[in-house]
N, C-alpha and C positions, 0 to 999 in steps of 0.2 A: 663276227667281225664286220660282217657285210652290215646288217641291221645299226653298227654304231656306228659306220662310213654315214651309212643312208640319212641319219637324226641328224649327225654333224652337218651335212651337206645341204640339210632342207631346213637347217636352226640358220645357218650360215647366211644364206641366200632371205631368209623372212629378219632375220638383223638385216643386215644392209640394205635390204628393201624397203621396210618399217621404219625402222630405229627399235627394235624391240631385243633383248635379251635372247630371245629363241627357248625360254624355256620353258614356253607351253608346247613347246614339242619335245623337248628333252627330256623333260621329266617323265611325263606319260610312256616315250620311247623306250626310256632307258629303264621303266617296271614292268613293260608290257613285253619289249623284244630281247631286252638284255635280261630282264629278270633280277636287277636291283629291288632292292626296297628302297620304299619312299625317303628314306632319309637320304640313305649313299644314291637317290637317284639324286633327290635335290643339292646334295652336296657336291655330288658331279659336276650338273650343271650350273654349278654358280661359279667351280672350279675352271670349266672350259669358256665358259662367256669373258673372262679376262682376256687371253688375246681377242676375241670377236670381236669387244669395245675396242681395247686399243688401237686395233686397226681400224674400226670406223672411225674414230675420234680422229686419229691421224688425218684420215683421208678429208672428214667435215672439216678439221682445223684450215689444210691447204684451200680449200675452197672458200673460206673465211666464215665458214658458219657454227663458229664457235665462241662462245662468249669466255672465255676464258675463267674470268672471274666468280662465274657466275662456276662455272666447270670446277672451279677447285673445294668452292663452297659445297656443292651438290656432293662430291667426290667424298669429303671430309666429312661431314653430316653421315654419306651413305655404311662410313666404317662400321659408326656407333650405332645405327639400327641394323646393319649386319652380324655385329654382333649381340646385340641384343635378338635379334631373329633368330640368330643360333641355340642360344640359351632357351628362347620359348620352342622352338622343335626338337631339340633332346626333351624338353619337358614332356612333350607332349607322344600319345602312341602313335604306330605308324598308321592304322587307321583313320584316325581323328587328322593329321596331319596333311592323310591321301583326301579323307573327305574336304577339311580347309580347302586346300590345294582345288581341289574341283570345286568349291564356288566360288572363290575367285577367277577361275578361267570363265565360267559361266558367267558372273558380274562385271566381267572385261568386255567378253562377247556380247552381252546388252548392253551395254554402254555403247559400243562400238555402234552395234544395228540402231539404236535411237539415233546418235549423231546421224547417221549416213539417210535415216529415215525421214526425218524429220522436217519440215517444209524450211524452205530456205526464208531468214532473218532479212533485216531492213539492209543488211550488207551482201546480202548475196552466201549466207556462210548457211 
């Protein structure tokens, strides 16, 4: 119980901090401490990340950095390849699934360190 406080609280804090889901900590968390499989890890966290958005989205909206339109579009879109994402990880084993799963965390994280690395543009960015 301790271990799923701890993933909740430190997904929690890197959402609201980032803008990110938190569930590059969730899902790893919740195979590693809770001892889920890949699947009911990542169905977990796709589960719990609904209020975390909601209340960011709340919170960006009051501050007005939210484009609304643009929110319903992305929201609407996000069902159909939610569902479709469903359908291709029941297809697939929970291995092949954990492996996907960890290269995309890895192709985040370089992405991430090239940006941050990279000599600043004719904008300063």
């Amino acid at each position: 119980m301790i271990g799923a406080v701890a993933i909740g609280l430190a997904a929690g804090v890197l959402a609201g901090l980032l803008g990110v889901g938190g569930g590059v900590l969730f899902v790893p968390g919740l195979v590693l401490f809770i001892g889920l499989s890949q699947h009911q890890a990542e169905a977990t966290s796709l589960l719990a990340i609904v209020p975390v958005a909601l209340v960011g989205a709340v919170r960006q909206d009051r501050y007005g950095n939210v484009v609304r339109r643009d929110a319903l579009l992305l929201g609407l879109l996000s069902l159909a390849g939610a569902a479709l994402g469903v359908a291709l990880a029941n297809a697939l084993s929970g291995r092949v699934l954990r492996d996907a799963f960890a290269a995309l965390v890895i192709a985040v994280a370089a992405q991430l360190a090239y940006r941050t690395l990279r000599p600043a543009g004719p904008r300063g960015r």
